[in-house]
FIFILO-540607 format. One line per field, with one value per residue (C-alpha): residue number from 1; x, y, z. Coordinates in steps of 0.25 Angstrom, whole numbers, m for minus. Example, Ala and Ser with C-alpha at 12.3 -4.5 7.8 and 13.67 -1.06 7.14 Angstrom:
residues 2
pos = (1/2)
X = (49/55)
Y = (m18/m4)
Z = (31/29)
end
This chain:
residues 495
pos = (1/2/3/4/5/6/7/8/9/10/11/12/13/14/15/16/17/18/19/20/21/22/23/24/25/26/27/28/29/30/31/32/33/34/35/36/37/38/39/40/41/42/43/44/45/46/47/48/49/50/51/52/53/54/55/56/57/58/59/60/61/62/63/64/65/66/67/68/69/70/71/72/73/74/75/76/77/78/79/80/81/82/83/84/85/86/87/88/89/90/91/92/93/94/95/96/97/98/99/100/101/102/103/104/105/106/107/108/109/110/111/112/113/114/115/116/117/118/119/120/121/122/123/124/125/126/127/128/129/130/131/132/133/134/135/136/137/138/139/140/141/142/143/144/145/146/147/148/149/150/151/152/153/154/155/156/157/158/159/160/161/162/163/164/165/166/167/168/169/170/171/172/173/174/175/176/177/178/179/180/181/182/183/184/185/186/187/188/189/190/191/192/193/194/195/196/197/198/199/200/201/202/203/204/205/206/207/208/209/210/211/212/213/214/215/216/217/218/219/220/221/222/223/224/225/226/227/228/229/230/231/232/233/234/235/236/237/238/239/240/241/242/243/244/245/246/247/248/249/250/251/252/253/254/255/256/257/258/259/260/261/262/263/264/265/266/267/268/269/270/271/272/273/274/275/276/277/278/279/280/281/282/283/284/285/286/287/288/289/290/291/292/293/294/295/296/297/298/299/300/301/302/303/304/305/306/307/308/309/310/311/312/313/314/315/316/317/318/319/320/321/322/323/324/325/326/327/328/329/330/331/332/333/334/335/336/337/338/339/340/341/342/343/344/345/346/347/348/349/350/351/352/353/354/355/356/357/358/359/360/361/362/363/364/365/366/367/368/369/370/371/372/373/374/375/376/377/378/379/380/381/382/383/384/385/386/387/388/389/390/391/392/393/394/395/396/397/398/399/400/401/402/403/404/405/406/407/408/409/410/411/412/413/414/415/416/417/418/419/420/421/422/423/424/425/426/427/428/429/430/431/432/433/434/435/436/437/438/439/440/441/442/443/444/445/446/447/448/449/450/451/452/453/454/455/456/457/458/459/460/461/462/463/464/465/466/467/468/469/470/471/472/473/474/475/476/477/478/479/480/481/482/483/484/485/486/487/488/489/490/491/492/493/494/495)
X = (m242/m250/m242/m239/m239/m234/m242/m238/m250/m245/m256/m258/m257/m255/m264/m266/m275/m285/m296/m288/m287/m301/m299/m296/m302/m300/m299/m284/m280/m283/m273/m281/m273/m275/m286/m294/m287/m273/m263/m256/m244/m247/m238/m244/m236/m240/m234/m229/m219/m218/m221/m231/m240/m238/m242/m255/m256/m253/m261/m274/m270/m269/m282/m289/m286/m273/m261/m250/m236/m227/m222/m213/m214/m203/m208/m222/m226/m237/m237/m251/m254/m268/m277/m286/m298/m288/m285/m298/m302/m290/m299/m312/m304/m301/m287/m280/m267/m261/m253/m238/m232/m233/m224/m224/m225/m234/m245/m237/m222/m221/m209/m204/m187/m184/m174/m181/m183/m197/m199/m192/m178/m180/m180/m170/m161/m164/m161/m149/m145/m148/m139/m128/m127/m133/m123/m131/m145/m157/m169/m183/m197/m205/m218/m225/m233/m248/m241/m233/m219/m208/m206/m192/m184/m170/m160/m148/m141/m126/m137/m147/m150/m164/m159/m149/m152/m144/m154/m164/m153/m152/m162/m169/m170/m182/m181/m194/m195/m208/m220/m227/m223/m221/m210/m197/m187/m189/m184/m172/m169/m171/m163/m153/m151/m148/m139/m131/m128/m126/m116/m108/m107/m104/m92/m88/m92/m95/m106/m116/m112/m112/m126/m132/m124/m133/m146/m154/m158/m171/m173/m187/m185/m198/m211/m223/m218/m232/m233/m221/m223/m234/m228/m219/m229/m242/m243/m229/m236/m242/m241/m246/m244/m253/m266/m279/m292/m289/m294/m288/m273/m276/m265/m264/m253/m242/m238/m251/m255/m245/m252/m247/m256/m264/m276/m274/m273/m280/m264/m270/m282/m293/m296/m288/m288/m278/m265/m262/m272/m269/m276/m287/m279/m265/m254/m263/m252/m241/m231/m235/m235/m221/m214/m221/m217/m203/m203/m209/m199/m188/m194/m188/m181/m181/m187/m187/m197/m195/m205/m208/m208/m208/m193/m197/m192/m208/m208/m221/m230/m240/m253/m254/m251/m242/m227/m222/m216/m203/m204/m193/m185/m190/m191/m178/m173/m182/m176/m163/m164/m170/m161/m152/m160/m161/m172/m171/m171/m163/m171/m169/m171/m182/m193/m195/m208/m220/m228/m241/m232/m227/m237/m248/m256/m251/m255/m251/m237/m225/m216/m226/m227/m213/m212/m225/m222/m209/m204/m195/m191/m196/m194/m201/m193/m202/m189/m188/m196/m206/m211/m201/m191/m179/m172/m159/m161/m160/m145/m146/m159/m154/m142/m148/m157/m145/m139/m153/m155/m142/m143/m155/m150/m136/m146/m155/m143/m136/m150/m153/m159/m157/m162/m160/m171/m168/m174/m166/m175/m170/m158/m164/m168/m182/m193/m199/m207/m200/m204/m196/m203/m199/m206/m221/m230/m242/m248/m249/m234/m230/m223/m205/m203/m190/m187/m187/m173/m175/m170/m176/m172/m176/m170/m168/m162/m153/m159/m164/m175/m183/m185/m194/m191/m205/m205/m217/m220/m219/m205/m199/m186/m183/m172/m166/m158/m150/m147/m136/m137/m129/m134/m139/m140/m147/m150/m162/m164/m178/m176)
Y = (m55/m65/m77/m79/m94/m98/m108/m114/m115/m125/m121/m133/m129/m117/m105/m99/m88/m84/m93/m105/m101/m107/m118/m131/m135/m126/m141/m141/m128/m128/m115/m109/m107/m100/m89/m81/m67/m75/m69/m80/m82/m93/m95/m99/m108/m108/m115/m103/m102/m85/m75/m70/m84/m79/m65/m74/m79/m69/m60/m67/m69/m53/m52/m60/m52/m58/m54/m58/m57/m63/m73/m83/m86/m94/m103/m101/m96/m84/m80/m74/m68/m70/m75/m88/m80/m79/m92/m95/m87/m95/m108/m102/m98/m115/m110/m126/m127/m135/m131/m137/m131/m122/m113/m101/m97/m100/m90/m79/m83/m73/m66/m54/m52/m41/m37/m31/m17/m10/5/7/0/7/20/18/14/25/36/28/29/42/46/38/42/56/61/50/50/57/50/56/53/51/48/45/32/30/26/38/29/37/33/33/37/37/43/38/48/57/69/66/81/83/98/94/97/86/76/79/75/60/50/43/29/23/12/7/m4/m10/m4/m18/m19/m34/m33/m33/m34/m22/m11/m20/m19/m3/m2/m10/1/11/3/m2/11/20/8/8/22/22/13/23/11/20/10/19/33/33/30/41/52/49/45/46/32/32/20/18/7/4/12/4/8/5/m8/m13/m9/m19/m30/m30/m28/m33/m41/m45/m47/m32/m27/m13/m2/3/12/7/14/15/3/m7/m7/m11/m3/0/m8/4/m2/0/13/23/34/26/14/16/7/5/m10/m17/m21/m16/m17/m8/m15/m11/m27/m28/m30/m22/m11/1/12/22/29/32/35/35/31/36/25/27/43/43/34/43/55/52/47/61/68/60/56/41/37/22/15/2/m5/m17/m25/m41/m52/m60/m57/m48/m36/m28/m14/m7/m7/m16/m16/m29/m27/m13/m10/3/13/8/m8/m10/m5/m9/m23/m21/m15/m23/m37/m34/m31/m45/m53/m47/m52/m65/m73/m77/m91/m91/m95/m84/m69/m59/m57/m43/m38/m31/m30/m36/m48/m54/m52/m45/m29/m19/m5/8/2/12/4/9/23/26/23/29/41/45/33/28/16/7/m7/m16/m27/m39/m46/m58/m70/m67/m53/m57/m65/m69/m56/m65/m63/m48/m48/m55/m49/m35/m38/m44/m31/m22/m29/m27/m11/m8/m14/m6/7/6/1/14/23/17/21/34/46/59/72/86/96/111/123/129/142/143/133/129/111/109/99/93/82/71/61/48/46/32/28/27/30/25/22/34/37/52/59/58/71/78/81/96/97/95/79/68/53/40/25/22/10/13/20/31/40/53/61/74/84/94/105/111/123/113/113/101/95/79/74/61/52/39/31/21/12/25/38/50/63/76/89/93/109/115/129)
Z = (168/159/154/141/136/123/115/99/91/78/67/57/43/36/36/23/27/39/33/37/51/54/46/59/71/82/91/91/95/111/116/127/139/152/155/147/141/145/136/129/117/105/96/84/75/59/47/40/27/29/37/28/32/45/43/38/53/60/52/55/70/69/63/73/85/90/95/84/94/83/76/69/56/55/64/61/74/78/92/96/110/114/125/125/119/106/106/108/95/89/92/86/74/72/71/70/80/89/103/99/111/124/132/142/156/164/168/177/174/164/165/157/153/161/153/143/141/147/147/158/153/139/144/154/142/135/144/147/132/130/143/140/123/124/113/103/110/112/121/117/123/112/121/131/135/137/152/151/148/140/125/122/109/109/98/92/84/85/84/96/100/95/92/84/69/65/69/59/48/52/49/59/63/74/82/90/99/106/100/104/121/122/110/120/112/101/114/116/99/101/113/107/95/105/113/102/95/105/113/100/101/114/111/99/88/78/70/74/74/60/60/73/64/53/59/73/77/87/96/101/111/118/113/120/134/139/134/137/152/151/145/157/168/161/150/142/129/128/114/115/123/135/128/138/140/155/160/151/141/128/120/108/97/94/82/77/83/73/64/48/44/58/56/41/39/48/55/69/77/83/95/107/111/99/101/87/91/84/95/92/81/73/83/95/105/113/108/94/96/101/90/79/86/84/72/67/77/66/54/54/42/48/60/65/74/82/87/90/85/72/67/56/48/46/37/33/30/38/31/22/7/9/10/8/m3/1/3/m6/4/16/13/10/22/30/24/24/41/42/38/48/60/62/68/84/80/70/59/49/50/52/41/33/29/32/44/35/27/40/50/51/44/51/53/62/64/66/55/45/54/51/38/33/43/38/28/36/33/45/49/60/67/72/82/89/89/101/110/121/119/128/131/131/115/116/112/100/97/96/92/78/77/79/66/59/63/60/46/45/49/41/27/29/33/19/11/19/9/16/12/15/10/10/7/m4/m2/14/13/26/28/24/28/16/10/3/m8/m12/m25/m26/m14/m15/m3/m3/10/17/19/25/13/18/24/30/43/49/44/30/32/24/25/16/16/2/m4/m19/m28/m35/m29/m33/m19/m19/m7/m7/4/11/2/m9/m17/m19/m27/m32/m32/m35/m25/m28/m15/m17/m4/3/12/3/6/m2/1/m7/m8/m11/m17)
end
C-alpha cells in the first residue's frame, strides 16, 4: 500500500479570487517528495474568516483537477490529495506558500484500524441483527456490486413484513453511510442507529417504540462495497467504487453518478481520472441503482447522508446560486441539528448550508436525488475532522450523532403531514398526485405523489397550507391544512 505523508502548506496573504492564486513567486513553495505518481496528503493552511472564503479555495483547487479530501475552516486548513505532478502544477501556477510543518509514515508503515467496519463486518452485523430482532426487522438486498458484493438495507419498524399493509401507512426514513469508500466513520454512525434502537428495545426502553409504530427507519450502512474493499487492500485513500475497463479501475464518484442534477452544473467531471467523475450517464451504477431502487420501493419522507469530512450540516441543492422551494425550512432544520454537534476539537459546532456555499458545485448527488425525487426532506452530514480518524473517537463520535438524528427524527415526526386519499366512487385507497401550493418547484422537481396505498407524507413547519390531491382520471379536491408544530392527519375522499 502507498504511504500517505502529511505536509502543511502556510499560504501568505488572503486569496480573494482565483486570479490572485498566480500572483507570487513559485521559488518558496518546494513540496516535491518521493516518486513520481506517489499519492500524497497536503494540508493546506489559508487565512480564512468563513467557510464561504474557503469554499473560494477549494472551489478553485476543484476546478483545477484536484482531489479536495476536506477541510477545516476553522483553522484555515485544506487537505488536498495528489501526487508530485500536482504539486508540480501548484508550482507553475506560482501558488506562494511555505512548508511549516511535516508528519506521516514513512513509505510502507501504513497501517489501517482494523477495527473498522469492511463489507464483510457490515453484513455480518446485519444479518446478526436481523436474526436477533426479527419481530422489528427486515434485511433487504437492495443490489449487487460491479464485484458481485451484496448491498445491504436494513428496516427498523414494529411492522417489518413487506406484506404487511400497514407498512405503506408510516413514513419512511433513510439512513446511508460511505457513498465515498475511504469515508470510515459514516458505516459506524449508520450502524450505530441500528444498534442503539433496537438495544433499547431489547431492553424494553420504550424511547423508540413510539417512533417504529409510526415510521420505518432504513439503515444503509456501507454502500461502496467495491471501494471500500479497496481501501483496505489497495489503496486507503480510494474514493470511488470499482468501474474499470478491464485493464485499469478508475471508478466512477457515486455521489455524482444519481439521475436528479446529473451533469447539470458543472459540480462533477467527465474524465474517468477525476476523483468527482460522474460516469457515462445518470444512474449508471450498481451502488447508485440500488439506493434509488429503494427509495422508489418507499418513497422517503426524509433521508440523511453521512459522509466525510469538514464538520458540516449540507442540504440541497449543489449547484451555485439555487436552494430549493423549501429553504426556509431546511436551513432551519438543518441549523438547528448543528448546533447539537459539536466540533472534534472543541472549537465550536458543525456549520449548516449548502453544498455550493461551503465547498464546492455540486451535481448528481443523492441529497438532491431524494428531495427532487420524492421532497423529502434530505440532509448530508459532513463528520469529523479527517477521512480516518482514530477509531478510539468512535464512542464519542456516534454518541453526538445519535443526539443530532434523534432531534431530527423527533422535529420532523412533531411536523409530519399525512394524508389519506380515497376514492369516494369505490371507498377503496387511491394513488394520486399531490400539490403543496405554497411550495414552488422550480428546478425540475417530481410532482409529491402518494404511495400505492393512498399514503402521502410532508415535513411542514406551522402554518397554513393549500394542498390539492388530483387522481389519475383527473378529479381532484383542495383543501386546507393548518400545522401547529404537532402530527396531522386528513383523510381526503374523491367522489
Amino acid at each position: 500500500m502507498k504511504a500517505i505523508i502529511t505536509k502543511s502548506l502556510m499560504i501568505l496573504g488572503v486569496i480573494a479570487s482565483s486570479a490572485a492564486l498566480t500572483t507570487a513567486s513559485p521559488s518558496r513553495l518546494n513540496l516535491i517528495t518521493g516518486n513520481q505518481g506517489q499519492q500524497v496528503r497536503y494540508v493546506m493552511t489559508v487565512p480564512v474568516k468563513s467557510p464561504f472564503e474557503m469554499a473560494r479555495y477549494a472551489g478553485w483547487l476543484r476546478q483545477q483537477g484536484y482531489d479536495v479530501a476536506g477541510y477545516r475552516w476553522k483553522k484555515g486548513e485544506i487537505e488536498v490529495i495528489t501526487d508530485s505532478a500536482g504539486i508540480l502544477k501548484l508550482q507553475q501556477t506560482k501558488l506562494k506558500g511555505l512548508v511549516t510543518a511535516s508528519k506521516g509514515l514513512a513509505p510502507g508503515q501504513e497501517k489501517m484500524d482494523e477495527r473498522y467496519l469492511n463489507p464483510a463486518k457490515v453484513e455480518q452485523k446485519l444479518k446478526a441483527l436481523n436474526a436477533q430482532f426479527p419481530q422489528w426487522t427486515r434485511l433487504e438486498q437492495i443490489g449487487t456490486s460491479l464485484q458481485g458484493r451484496a448491498i445491504w438495507a436494513l428496516l427498523l419498524s414494529t411492522t417489518p413484513n413487506a406484506r404487511d399493509a400497514r407498512n405503506l401507512e408510516k413514513p419512511s426514513l433513510i439512513f446511508d453511510g460511505m457513498h465515498h469508500a475511504r469515508e470510515l466513520m459514516t458505516s459506524e454512525i449508520v450502524m450505530d442507529v441500528a444498534e442503539s434502537v433496537l438495544g433499547t428495545l431489547a431492553r424494553k426502553d420504550r424511547q423508540w417504540s413510539p417512533v417504529l409504530e409510526r415510521w420505518n427507519i432504513w439503515v444503509v450502512p456501507m454502500l461502496n462495497v467495491d471501494g471500500n474493499n479497496i481501501v483496505w487492500t489497495q489503496n486507503s485513500m480510494w474514493r470511488k467504487n470499482a468501474r474499470g475497463d478491464g485493464k485499469n479501475t478508475f471508478g466512477v464518484d457515486i455521489n455524482r453518478n444519481y439521475s436528479f442534477n446529473w451533469n447539470k452544473c458543472n459540480g462533477s467531471s467527465g474524465s474517468q481520472g477525476g476523483q468527482d467523475y460522474r460516469g457515462p450517464s445518470g444512474g449508471s451504477e450498481p451502488e447508485t441503482q440500488a439506493l434509488m431502487k429503494l427509495g422508489q420501493l418507499v418513497q422517503p419522507t426524509a433521508s440523511l447522508s453521512y459522509h466525510s469530512y469538514s464538520e458540516l450540516v449540507l442540504y440541497p441543492y449543489g449547484c451555485r446560486g439555487v436552494v430549493t422551494g423549501e429553504n426556509a425550512l431546511i436551513s432551519k432544520v438543518a441549523t438547528e441539528v448543528a448546533k447539537i454537534l459539536p466540533s472534534d476539537d472543541g472549537r465550536g459546532t458543525y456549520t449548516p448550508g449548502t453544498p455550493w456555499q461551503l465547498l464546492y458545485s455540486v451535481d448528481g448527488d443523492s441529497m438532491s436525488y431524494m428531495f427532487g425525487e420524492f421532497g423529502a426532506l434530505a440532509l448530508t452530514f459532513e463528520v469529523n475532522q479527517e477521512f480516518q480518524p482514530s477509531y478510539d473517537i468512535k464512542a464519542a463520535t456516534v454518541a453526538k450523532h445519535r443526539k443530532a438524528w434523534a432531534y431530527f427524527l423527533n422535529r420532523i415526526d412533531q411536523n409530519l403531514l399525512s394524508l389519506k386519499v380515497v376514492d369516494g366512487r369505490t371507498n377503496q385507497p387511491a394513488m394520486a398526485q399531490i400539490g403543496v401550493l405554497n411550495i414552488q418547484q422550480t428546478q425540475g422537481e417530481k410532482p409529491f405523489r402518494t404511495n400505492a396505498a393512498g399514503s402521502y407524507f410532508k415535513v411542514l413547519d406551522p402554518g397554513a397550507y393549500t394542498i390539492l390531491v388530483q387522481l389519475k382520471d383527473g378529479r381532484q379536491q383542495q383543501i386546507q391544512v393548518q400545522m401547529n408544530g404537532q402530527p396531522q392527519s386528513q383523510t381526503v375522499v374523491i367522489n
